[in-house]
C-alpha positions as CSV (number, residue, x, y, z in Angstrom):
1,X,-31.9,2.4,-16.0
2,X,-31.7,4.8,-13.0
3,X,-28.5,6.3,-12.4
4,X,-27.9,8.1,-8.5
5,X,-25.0,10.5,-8.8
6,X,-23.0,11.0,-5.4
7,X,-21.3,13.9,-5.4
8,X,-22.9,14.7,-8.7
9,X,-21.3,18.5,-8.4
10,X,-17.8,17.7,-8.6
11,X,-15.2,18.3,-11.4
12,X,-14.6,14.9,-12.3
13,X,-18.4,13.8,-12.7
14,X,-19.1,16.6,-15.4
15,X,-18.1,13.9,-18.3
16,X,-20.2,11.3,-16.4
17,X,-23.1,13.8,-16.8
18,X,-23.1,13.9,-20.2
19,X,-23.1,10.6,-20.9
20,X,-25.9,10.0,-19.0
21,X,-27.9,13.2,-20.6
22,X,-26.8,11.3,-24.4
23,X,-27.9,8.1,-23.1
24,X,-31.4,7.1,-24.0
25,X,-31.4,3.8,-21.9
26,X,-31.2,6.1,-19.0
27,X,-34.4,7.1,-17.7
28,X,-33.7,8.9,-14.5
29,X,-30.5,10.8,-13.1
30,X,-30.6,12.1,-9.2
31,X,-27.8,14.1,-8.6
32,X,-27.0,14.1,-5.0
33,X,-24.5,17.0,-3.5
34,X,-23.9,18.9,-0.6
35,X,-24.1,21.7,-2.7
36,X,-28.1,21.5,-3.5
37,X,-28.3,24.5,-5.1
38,X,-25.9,24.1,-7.7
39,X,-26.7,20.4,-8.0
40,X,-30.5,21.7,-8.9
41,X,-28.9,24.4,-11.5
42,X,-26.9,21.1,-13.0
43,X,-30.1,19.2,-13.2
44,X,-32.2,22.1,-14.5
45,X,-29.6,22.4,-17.4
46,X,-29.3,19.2,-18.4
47,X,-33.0,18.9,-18.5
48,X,-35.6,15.8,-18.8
49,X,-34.6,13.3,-16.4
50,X,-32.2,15.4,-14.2
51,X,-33.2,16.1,-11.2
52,X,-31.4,17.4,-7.9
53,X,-30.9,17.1,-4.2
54,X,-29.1,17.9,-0.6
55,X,-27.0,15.0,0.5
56,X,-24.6,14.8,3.3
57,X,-22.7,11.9,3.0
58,X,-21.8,11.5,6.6
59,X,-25.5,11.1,7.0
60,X,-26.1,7.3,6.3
61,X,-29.4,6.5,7.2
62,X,-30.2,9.3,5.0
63,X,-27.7,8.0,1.8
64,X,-29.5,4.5,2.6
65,X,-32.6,5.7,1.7
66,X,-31.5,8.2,-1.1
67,X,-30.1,4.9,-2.9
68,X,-33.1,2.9,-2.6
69,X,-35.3,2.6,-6.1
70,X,-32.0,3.2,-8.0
71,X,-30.4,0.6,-10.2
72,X,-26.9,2.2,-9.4
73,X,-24.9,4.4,-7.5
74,X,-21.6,6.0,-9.1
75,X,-19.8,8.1,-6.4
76,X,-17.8,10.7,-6.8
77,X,-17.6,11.6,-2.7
78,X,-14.3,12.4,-1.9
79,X,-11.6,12.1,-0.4
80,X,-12.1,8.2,-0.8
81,X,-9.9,7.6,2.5
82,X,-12.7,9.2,4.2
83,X,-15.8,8.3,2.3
84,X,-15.3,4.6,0.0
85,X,-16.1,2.6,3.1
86,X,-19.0,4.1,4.4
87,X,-20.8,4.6,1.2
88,X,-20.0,1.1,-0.2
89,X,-21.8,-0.2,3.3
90,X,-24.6,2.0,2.6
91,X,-25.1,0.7,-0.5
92,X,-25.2,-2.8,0.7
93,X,-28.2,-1.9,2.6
94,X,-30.0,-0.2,0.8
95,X,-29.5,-3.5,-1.9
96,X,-28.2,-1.0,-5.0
97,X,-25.1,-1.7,-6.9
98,X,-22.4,0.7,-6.7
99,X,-19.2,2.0,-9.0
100,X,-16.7,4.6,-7.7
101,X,-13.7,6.4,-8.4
102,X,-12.2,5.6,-5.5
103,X,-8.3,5.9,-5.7
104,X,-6.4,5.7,-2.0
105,X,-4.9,2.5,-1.2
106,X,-6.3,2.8,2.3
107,X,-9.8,3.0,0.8
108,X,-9.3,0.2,-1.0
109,X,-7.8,-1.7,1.9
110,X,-10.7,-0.8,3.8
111,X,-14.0,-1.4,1.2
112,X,-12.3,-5.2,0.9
113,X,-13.7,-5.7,4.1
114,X,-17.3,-5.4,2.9
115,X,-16.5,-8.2,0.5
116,X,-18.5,-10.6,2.9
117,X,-21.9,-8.4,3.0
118,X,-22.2,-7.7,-0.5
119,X,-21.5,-10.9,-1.0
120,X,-24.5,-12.0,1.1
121,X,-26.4,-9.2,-0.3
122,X,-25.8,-9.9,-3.6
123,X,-25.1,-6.5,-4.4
124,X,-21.6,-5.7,-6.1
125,X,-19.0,-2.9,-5.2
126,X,-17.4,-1.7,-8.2
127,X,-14.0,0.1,-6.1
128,X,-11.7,2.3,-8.2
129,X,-13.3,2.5,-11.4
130,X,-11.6,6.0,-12.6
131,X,-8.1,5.9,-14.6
132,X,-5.2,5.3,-12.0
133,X,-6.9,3.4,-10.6
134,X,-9.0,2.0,-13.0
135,X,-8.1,2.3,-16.6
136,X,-4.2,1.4,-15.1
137,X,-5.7,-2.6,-13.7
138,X,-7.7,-3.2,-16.8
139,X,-4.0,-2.4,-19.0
140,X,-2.3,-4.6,-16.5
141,X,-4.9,-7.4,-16.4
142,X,-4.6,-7.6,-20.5
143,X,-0.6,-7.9,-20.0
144,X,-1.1,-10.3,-17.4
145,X,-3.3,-12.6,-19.2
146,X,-1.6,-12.3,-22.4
147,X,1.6,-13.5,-20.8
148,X,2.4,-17.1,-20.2
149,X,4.4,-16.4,-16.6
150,X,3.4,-12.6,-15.9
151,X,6.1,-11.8,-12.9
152,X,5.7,-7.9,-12.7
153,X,3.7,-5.2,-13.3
154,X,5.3,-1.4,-12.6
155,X,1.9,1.0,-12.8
156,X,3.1,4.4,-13.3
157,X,0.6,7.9,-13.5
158,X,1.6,11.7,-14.0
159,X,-1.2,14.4,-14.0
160,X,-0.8,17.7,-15.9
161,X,-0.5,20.9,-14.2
162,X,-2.9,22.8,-15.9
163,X,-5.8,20.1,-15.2
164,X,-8.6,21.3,-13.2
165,X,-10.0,19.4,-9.9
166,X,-11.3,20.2,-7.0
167,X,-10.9,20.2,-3.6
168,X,-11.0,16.5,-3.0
169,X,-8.9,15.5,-5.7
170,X,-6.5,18.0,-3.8
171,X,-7.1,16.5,-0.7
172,X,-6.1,13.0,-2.1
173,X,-2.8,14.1,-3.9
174,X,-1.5,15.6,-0.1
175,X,-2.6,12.3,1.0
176,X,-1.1,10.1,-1.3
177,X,2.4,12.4,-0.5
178,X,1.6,11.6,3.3
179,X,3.1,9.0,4.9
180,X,4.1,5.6,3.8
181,X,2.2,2.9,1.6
182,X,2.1,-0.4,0.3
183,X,4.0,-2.0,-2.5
184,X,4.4,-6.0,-3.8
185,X,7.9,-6.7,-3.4
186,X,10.1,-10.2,-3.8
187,X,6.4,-11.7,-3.8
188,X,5.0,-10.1,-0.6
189,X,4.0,-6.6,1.3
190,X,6.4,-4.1,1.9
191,X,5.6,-0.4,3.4
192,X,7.6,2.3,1.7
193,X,7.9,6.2,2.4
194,X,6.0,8.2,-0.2
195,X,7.6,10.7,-2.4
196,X,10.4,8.2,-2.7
197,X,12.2,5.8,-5.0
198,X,12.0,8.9,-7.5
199,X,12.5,7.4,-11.4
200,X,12.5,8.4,-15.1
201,X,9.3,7.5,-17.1
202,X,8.4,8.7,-20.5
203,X,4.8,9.0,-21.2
204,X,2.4,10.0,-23.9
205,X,2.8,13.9,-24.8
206,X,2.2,16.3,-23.5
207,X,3.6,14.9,-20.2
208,X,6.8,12.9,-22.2
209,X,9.3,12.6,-19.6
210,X,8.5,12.6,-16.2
211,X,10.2,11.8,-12.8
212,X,7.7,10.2,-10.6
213,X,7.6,8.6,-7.1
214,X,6.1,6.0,-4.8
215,X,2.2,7.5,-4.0
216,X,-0.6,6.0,-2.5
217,X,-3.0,4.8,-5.3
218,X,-4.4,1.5,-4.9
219,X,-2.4,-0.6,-7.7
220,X,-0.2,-1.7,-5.6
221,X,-2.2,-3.6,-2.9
222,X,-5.1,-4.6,-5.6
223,X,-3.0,-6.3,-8.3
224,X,-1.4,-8.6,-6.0
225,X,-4.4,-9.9,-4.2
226,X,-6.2,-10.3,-7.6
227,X,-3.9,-11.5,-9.7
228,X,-1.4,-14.5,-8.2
229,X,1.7,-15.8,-8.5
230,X,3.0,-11.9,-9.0
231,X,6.6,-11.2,-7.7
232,X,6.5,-7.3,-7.7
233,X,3.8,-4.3,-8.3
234,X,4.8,-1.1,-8.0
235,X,3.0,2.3,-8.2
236,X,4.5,5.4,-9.1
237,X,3.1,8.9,-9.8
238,X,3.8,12.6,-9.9
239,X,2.5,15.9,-11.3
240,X,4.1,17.4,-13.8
241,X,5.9,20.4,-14.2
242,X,7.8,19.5,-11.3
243,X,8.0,21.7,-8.6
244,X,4.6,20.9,-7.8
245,X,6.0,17.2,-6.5
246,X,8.9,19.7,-4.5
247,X,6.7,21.9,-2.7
248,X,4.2,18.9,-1.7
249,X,7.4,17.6,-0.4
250,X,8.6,20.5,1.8
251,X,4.8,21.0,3.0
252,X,4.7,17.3,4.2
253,X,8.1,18.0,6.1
254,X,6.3,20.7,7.9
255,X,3.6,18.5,9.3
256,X,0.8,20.2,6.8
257,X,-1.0,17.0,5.5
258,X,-0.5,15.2,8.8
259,X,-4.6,15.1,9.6
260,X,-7.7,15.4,7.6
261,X,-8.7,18.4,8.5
262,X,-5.2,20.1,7.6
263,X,-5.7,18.4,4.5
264,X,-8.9,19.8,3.7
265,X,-8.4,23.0,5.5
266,X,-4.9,23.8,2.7
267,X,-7.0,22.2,-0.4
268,X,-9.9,25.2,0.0
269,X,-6.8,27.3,0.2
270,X,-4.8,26.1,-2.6
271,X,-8.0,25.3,-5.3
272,X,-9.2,28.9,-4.8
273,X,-5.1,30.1,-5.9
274,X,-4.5,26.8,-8.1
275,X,-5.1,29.8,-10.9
276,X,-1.6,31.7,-9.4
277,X,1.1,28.8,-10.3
278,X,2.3,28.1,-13.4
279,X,1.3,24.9,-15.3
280,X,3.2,24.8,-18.4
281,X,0.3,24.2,-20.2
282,X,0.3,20.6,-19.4
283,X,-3.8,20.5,-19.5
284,X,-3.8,16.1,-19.6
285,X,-2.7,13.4,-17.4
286,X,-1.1,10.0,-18.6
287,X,-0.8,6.6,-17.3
288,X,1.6,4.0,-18.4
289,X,1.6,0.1,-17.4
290,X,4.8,-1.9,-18.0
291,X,4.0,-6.2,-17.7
292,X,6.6,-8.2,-17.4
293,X,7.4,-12.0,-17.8
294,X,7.5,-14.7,-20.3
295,X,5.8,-15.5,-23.2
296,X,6.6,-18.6,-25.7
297,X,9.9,-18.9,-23.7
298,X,11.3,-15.8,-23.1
299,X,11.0,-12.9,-21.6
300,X,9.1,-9.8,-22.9
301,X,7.6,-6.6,-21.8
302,X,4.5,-5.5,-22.8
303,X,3.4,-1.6,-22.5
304,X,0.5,0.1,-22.6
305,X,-0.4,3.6,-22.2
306,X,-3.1,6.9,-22.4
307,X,-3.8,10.3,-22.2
308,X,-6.5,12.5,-21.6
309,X,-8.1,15.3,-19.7
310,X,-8.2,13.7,-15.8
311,X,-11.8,14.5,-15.6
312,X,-12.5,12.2,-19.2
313,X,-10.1,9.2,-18.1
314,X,-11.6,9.3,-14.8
315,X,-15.5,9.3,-15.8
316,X,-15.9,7.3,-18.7
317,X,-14.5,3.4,-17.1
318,X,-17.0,4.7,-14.2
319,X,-20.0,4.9,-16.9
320,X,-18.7,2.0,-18.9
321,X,-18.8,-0.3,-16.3
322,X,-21.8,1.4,-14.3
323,X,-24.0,0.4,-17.7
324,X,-22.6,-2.8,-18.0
325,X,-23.4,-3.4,-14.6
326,X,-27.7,-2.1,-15.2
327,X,-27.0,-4.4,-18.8
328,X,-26.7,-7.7,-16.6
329,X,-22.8,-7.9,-18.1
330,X,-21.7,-9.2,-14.6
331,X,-24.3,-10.9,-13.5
332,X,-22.8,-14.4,-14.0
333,X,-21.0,-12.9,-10.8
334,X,-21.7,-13.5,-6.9
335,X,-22.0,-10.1,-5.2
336,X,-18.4,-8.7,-3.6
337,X,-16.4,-6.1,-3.4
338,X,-14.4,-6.3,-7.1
339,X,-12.0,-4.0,-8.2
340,X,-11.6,-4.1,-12.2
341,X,-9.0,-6.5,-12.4
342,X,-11.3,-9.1,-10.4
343,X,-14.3,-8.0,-12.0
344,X,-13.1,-8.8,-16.4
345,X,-12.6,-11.6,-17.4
346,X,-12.4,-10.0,-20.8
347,X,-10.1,-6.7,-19.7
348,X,-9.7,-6.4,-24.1
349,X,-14.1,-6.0,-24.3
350,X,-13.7,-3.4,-21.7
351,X,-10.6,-1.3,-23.0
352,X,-12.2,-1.3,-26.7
353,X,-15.4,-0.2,-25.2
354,X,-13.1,2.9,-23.5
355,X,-11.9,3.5,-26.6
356,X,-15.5,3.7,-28.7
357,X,-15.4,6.5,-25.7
358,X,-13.0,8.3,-27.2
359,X,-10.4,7.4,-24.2
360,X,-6.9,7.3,-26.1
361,X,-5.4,4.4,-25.4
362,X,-1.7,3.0,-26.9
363,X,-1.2,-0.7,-26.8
């Protein structure tokens, strides 16, 4: 199988990487970057069937034809409010199944759209295949399954301090601080302020407790539509130690993350002096999903959680389901635009295979 890496240079993919360099079903591994150079140096060390090249992902005629004579595309291109969209419609034409990351609510709102095309393509759209989302709807698709009357589902993430990401991932946290978004309330839509609706959650260590707030990952508009009969999903999420969730605050007030290009403009700034601010040592990132209804009668909750460095947690449900995907695991399934609660029907076959990853997971 032939893997085509978008954005094959950033942070988050480096566990992807390896993977692929361990895997012997994979025979071919492009990795695609506006950074040539260092995507060449990535392929060069990694050897065999690495190799590297210029992409501009703005440039779609040119992504079209990059993706063509690959089984599948994994992207990595963010920020995802910017990019999910247009490289989900390139990979409809160009006919190549694709997996991403993707993690705004926007984007997600936005590659559902496509659902028609792939469909008629036949080609699927793997959206938000990382950890929150991604390993967060395949813990909240076991719960719902598992429960006779599943009524709510409160999705809840909190990222260490001391992890490092890069300039995207930077991009999307002042996003997901900017604004409003979309949670499942009393059965339907409601938009909410972000930063808001703070609350106490205790997570895995080395996070523990946290206070966390309404942010814009995609839980909270993917659950509902893929899941029915739901009465409330909520998403919560912070950064831990906690000023970090203050200052993003006070810069929001100011009008800092109001447009893209402020947004990209202070996440150069702030990843070339992420090194300055303290980060408790808090190198891992959690996620915790609470399911709530009845089971046999009465009502229970059911809890799930994990931990990890963001950059494992986010790669390895990308490579898992990216494989799966080459294997023919989903081919009972029409093309579309699935996100992973819509894609398993067997969410417990995909979180033991994150585990045989060596994702810790607590159910």
């Amino acid at each position: 199988m032939k893997f085509l890496v978008l954005g094959g240079c950033a942070d988050m993919a480096m566990p992807l990487l390896k993977r692929l360099h361990e895997d012997d079903a994979v025979s071919g591994v492009m990795l695609a970057d506006l950074d040539e150079a260092k995507a060449k140096r990535l392929a060069e060390a990694y050897g065999g069937k690495f190799t590297g090249i210029f992409c501009d992902a703005t440039d779609a005629p040119c992504v079209v034809s990059l993706m063509r004579g690959y089984d599948v595309a994994v992207c990595y291109v963010g920020p995802f409010y910017r990019f999910e969209r247009a490289l989900a419609a390139c990979a409809i034409e160009a006919g190549v199944h694709y997996v991403s990351i993707a993690d705004d609510y926007d984007a997600y709102l936005d590659v559902i759209t496509l659902d028609e095309a792939a469909r008629q393509a036949g080609v699927k759209i793997l959206s938000g295949f990382g950890n929150s989302p991604g390993i967060t709807q395949v813990l909240a698709a076991k719960g719902y399954h598992a429960l006779d009357r599943p009524r709510r589902i409160h999705v809840n993430w909190c990222a260490g301090a001391g992890e490092s990401v890069g300039a995207s991932n930077l991009m999307h946290l002042f996003h997901i601080f900017e604004g409003s978004t979309l949670q499942w309330q009393d059965g339907k839509e409601v938009r909410v302020q972000t930063g808001t609706c703070p609350k106490r959650v205790i997570f895995p260590e080395p996070i523990h407790d946290a206070i966390i707030y309404y942010t814009g990952h995609a839980e909270s508009v993917s659950l509902p539509r893929n899941l029915p009969g739901l009465e409330e999903v909520t998403l919560h999420g912070g950064t831990k130690p906690h000023y970090i969730v203050t200052l993003l605050k006070l810069m929001r007030a100011t009008g800092a993350f109001k447009t893209h290009q402020r947004r990209a403009a202070l996440a150069r700034f702030f990843h070339r002096v992420e090194s300055w601010f303290p980060s408790g040592g808090l190198d891992k990132s959690v996620g915790r999903v609470d399911v709530i209804g009845e089971k046999d009668g009465r009502e229970v909750c059911l809890s799930y959680s994990y931990v990890g460095h963001i950059a494992d947690i986010t790669s390895m449900p990308a490579y898992l389901a990216a494989k799966r995907l080459c294997e023919g695991a989903y081919d009972a399934l029409p093309g579309g635009v699935y996100a992973p609660e819509r894609l398993l029907k067997d969410p417990d076959d995909f979180v033991n295979g994150l585990k045989e990853l060596g994702v810790d997971i607590r159910l």
